[in-house]
C-alpha positions as CSV (number, residue, x, y, z in Angstrom):
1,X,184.0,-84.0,172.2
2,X,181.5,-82.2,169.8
3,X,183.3,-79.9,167.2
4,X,181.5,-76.8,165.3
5,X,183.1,-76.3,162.1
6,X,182.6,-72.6,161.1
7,X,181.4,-72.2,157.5
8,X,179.3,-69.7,155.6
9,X,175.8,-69.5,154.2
10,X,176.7,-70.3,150.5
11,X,179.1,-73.1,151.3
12,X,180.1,-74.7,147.7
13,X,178.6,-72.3,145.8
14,X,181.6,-69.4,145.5
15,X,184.6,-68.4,145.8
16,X,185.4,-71.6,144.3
17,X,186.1,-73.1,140.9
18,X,185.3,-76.3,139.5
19,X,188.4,-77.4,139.2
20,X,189.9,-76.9,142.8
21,X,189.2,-78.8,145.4
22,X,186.3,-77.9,147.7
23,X,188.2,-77.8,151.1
24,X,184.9,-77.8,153.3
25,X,184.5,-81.7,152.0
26,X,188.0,-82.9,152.2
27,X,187.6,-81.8,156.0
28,X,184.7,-83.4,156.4
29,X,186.2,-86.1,155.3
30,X,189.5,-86.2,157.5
31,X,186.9,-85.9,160.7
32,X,185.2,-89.0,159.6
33,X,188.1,-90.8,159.2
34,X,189.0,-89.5,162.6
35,X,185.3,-90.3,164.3
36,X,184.5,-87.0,165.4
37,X,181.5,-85.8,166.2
38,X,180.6,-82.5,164.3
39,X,179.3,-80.7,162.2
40,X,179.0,-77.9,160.1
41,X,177.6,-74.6,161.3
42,X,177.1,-71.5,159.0
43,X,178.7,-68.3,161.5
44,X,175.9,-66.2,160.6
45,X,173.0,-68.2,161.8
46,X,171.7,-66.9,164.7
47,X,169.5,-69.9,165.8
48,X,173.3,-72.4,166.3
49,X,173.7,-72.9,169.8
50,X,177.3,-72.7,169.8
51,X,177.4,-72.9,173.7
52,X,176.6,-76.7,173.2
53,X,179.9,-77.1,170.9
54,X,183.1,-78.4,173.1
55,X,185.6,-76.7,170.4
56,X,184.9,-74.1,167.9
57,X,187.2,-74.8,164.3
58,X,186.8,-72.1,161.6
59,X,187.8,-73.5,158.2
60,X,185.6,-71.5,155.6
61,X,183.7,-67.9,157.1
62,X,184.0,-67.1,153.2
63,X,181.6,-64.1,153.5
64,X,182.8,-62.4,156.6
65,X,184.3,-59.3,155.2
66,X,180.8,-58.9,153.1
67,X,179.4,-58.2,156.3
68,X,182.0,-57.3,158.5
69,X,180.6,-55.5,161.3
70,X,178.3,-58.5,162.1
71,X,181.2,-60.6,162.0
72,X,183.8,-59.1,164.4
73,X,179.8,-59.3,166.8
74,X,180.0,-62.7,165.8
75,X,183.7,-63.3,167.0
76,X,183.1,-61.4,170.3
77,X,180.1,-63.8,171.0
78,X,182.1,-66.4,170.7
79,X,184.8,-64.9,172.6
80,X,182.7,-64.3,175.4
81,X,181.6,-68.9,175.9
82,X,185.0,-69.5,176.3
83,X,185.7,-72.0,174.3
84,X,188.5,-73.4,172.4
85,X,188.8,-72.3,169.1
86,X,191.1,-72.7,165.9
87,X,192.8,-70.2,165.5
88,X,192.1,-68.7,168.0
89,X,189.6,-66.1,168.0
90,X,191.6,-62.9,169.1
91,X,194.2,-64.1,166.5
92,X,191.1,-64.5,163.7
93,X,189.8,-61.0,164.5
94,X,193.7,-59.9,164.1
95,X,194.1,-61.2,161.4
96,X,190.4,-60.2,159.6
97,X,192.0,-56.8,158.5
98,X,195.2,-56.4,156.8
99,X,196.2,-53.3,159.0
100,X,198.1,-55.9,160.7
101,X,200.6,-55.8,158.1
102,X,201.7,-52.3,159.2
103,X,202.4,-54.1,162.7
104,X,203.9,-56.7,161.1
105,X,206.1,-54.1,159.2
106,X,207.4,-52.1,162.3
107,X,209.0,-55.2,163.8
108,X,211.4,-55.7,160.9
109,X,209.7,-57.4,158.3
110,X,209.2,-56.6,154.7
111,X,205.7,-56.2,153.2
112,X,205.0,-55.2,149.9
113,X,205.2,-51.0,150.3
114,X,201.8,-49.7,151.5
115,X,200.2,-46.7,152.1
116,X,197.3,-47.3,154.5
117,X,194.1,-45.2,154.3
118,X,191.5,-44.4,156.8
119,X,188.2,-44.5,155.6
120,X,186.6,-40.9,153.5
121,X,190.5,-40.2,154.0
122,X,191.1,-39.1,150.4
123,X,194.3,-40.9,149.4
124,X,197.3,-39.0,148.0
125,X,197.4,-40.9,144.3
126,X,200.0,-39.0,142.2
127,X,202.1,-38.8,145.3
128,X,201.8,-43.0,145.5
129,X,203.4,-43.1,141.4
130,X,206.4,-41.0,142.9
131,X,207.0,-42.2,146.3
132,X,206.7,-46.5,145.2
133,X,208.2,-45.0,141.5
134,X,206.0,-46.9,139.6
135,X,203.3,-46.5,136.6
136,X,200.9,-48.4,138.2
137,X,199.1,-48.9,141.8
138,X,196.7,-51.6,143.0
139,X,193.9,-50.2,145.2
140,X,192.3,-52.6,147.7
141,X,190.1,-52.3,150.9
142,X,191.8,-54.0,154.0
143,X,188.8,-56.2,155.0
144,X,188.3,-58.0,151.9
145,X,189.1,-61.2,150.1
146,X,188.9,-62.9,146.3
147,X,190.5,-59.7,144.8
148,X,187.1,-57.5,146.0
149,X,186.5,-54.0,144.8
150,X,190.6,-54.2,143.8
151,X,191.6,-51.8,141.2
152,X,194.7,-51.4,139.2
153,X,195.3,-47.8,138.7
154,X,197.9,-46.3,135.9
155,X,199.8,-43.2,135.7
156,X,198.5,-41.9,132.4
157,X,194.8,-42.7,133.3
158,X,194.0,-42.4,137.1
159,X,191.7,-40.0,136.9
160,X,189.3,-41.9,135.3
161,X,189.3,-44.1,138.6
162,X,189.1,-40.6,140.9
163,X,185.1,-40.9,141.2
164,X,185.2,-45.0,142.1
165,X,187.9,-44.4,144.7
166,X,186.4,-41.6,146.2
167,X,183.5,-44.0,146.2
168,X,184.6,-46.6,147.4
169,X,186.9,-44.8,150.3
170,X,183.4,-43.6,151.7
171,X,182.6,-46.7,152.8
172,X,185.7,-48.5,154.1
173,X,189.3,-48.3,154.8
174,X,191.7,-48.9,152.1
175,X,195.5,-50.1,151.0
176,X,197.8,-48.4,148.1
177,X,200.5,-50.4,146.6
178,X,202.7,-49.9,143.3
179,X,202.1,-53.2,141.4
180,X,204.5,-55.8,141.9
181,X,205.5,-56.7,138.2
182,X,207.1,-60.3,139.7
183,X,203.9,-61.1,140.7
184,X,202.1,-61.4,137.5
185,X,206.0,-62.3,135.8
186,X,206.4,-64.8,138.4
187,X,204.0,-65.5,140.5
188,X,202.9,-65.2,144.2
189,X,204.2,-67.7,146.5
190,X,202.1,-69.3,149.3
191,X,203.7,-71.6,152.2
192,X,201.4,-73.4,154.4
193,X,201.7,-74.5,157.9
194,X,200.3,-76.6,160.2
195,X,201.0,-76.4,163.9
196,X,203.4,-73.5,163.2
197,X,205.4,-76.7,161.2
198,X,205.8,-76.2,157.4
199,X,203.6,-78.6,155.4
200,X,203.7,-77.6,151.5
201,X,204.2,-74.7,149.5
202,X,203.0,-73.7,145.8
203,X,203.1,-70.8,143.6
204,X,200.5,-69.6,142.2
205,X,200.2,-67.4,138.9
206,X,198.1,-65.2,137.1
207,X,196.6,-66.2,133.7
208,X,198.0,-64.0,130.6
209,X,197.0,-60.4,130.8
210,X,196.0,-60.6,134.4
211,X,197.4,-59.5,137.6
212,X,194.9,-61.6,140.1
213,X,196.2,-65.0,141.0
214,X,193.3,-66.4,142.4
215,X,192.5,-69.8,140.9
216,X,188.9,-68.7,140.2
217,X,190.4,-65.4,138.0
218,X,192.2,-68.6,135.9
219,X,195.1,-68.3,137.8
220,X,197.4,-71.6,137.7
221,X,199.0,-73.6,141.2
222,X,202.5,-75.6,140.8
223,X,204.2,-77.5,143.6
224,X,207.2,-76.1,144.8
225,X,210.1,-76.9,147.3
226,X,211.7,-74.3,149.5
227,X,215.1,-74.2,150.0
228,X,216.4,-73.6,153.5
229,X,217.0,-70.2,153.2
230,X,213.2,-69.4,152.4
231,X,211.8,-71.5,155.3
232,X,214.2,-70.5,157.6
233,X,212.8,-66.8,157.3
234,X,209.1,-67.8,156.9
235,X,209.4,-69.9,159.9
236,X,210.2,-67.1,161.8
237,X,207.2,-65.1,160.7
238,X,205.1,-67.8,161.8
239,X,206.9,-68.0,165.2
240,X,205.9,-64.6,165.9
241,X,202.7,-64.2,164.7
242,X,201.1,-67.7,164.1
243,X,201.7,-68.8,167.5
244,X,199.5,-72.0,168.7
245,X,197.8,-72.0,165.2
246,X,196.4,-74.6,163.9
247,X,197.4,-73.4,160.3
248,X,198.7,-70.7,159.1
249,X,199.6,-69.1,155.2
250,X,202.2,-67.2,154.4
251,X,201.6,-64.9,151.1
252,X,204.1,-63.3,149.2
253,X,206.4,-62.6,146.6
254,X,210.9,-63.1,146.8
255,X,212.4,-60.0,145.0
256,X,215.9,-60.3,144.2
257,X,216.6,-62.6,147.3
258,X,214.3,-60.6,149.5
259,X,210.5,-61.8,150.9
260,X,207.8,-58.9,151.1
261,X,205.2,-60.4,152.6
262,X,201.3,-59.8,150.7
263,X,199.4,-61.8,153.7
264,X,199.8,-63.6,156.6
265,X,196.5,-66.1,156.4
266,X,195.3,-67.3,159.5
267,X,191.8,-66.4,159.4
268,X,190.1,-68.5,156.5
269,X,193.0,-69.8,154.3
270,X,192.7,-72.0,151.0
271,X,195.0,-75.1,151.6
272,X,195.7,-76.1,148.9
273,X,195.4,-80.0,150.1
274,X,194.7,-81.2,146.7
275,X,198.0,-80.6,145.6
276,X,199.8,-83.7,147.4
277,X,199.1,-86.5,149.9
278,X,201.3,-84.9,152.4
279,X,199.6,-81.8,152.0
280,X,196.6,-83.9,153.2
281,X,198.0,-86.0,156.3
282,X,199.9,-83.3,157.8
283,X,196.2,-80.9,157.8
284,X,194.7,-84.4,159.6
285,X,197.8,-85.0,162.0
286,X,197.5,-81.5,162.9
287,X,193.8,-81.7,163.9
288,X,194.3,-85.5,165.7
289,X,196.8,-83.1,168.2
290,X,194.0,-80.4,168.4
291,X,191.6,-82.8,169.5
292,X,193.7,-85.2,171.8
């Protein structure tokens, strides 16, 4: 079997930080421990032949929602050779932009309250501050990634952000939420799994003064153990929506006992396999059934 492992064209060289992990090389790793044959193709390289490839496994299109439109091409190609792919490609172009969370909201499940907005669709912002009752709204585009072109808009000053949104709602859809004070209080919590089977979970938190958890904002990571209440109801958001994936992570915040879910990562997800040797074996147990 010969495996293409989708990466992008400045593999190691962002959306990183020097002190986590880079997860391209820890992969590489696993394969050669599992003697593979693969390598590493960057998705936007027109001259890889992926039709020669006997399974397609995307671990790190980093860039995609920088150049979107030549992605979801990209996917379609693939689509088209028929090959096996993890996650599978109709989930990865799914899951690529976070419209999916109003889907995911009209079957039942709490996400954190959204207003979604088409783009050059002027969004309602005084209206948002009533209707989530809040001081403060985070502005983000629903293709994007690493906190991009994210703003944190307040009550007393939003005008002074009128001129960027209109902006930036030119050019792409976008996502209103009321800032979720238990996120940068608390934290965000992310649970990973691995053949739809729980693996590890951490939380992660924003530095002091921030709102962004993303370790490369300075954002910290901490172990943590679910109880059997939490897993039970992630679990079933993974039964329904992570179906035959070869990972999947859940992103969210708990809110006085309740989960509203941020994202559902199946696309491109950090794994956070640094943080414990189980972390590790159960990502490489996963892939050994993948490529039995």
């Amino acid at each position: 079997m010969k495996i293409g492992v989708v990466s992008y064209e400045a593999r190691g060289s962002s959306y990183t930080a020097s002190s986590v992990v880079d997860e391209d090389l820890v992969l590489e790793e696993i394969l050669n421990e599992l003697g593979v044959n693969f390598k590493f193709e960057i998705w936007s390289d027109d001259s890889v032949r992926w039709e020669n490839y006997d399974l397609i496994l995307i671990k790190s299109p980093w860039d995609y929602f920088d150049r979107y439109a030549e992605f979801l091409d990209w996917c379609n190609k693939i689509k088209s050779l028929g090959l096996p792919v993890y996650n599978n490609i109709d989930t990865i172009i799914w899951n690529s932009d976070k419209w999916y969370l109003k889907e995911i909201q009209e079957k039942g499940y709490p996400i954190v309250p959204t207003q979604f907005i088409r783009k050059s669709e002027m969004p309602d912002i005084r209206g948002a501050f009533h209707q989530f009752e809040t001081d403060k709204l985070i502005f983000k585009p629903t293709v994007s990634g690493g906190a991009k072109n994210t703003l944190k808009i307040l009550k007393e000053s939003w005008l002074e952000n009128k001129e960027q949104i209109l902006s930036l709602i030119k050019e792409e859809d976008f996502m209103l939420q009321p800032f979720v004070k238990e996120v940068a209080e608390i934290g965000e919590y992310s649970y990973i799994f691995f053949k739809e089977n729980f693996s590890h979970a951490i939380l992660k938190t924003a530095k002091s003064g921030d709102f962004r958890v993303q370790h490369f904002f300075g954002g910290s990571i901490q172990n943590i153990v679910p109880d059997i209440k939490e897993l039970t109801y992630i679990q079933k958001l993974v039964d329904e929506f992570a179906k035959n994936s070869l990972y999947a992570r859940v992103d969210g915040v708990w809110i006085e006992g309740v989960f509203y879910l941020m994202e559902l990562e199946l696309i491109e997800p950090y794994l956070f396999l640094f943080t414990s040797d189980k972390a590790r074996e159960n990502y490489k147990n996963a892939l050994k059934e993948v490529f039995k």
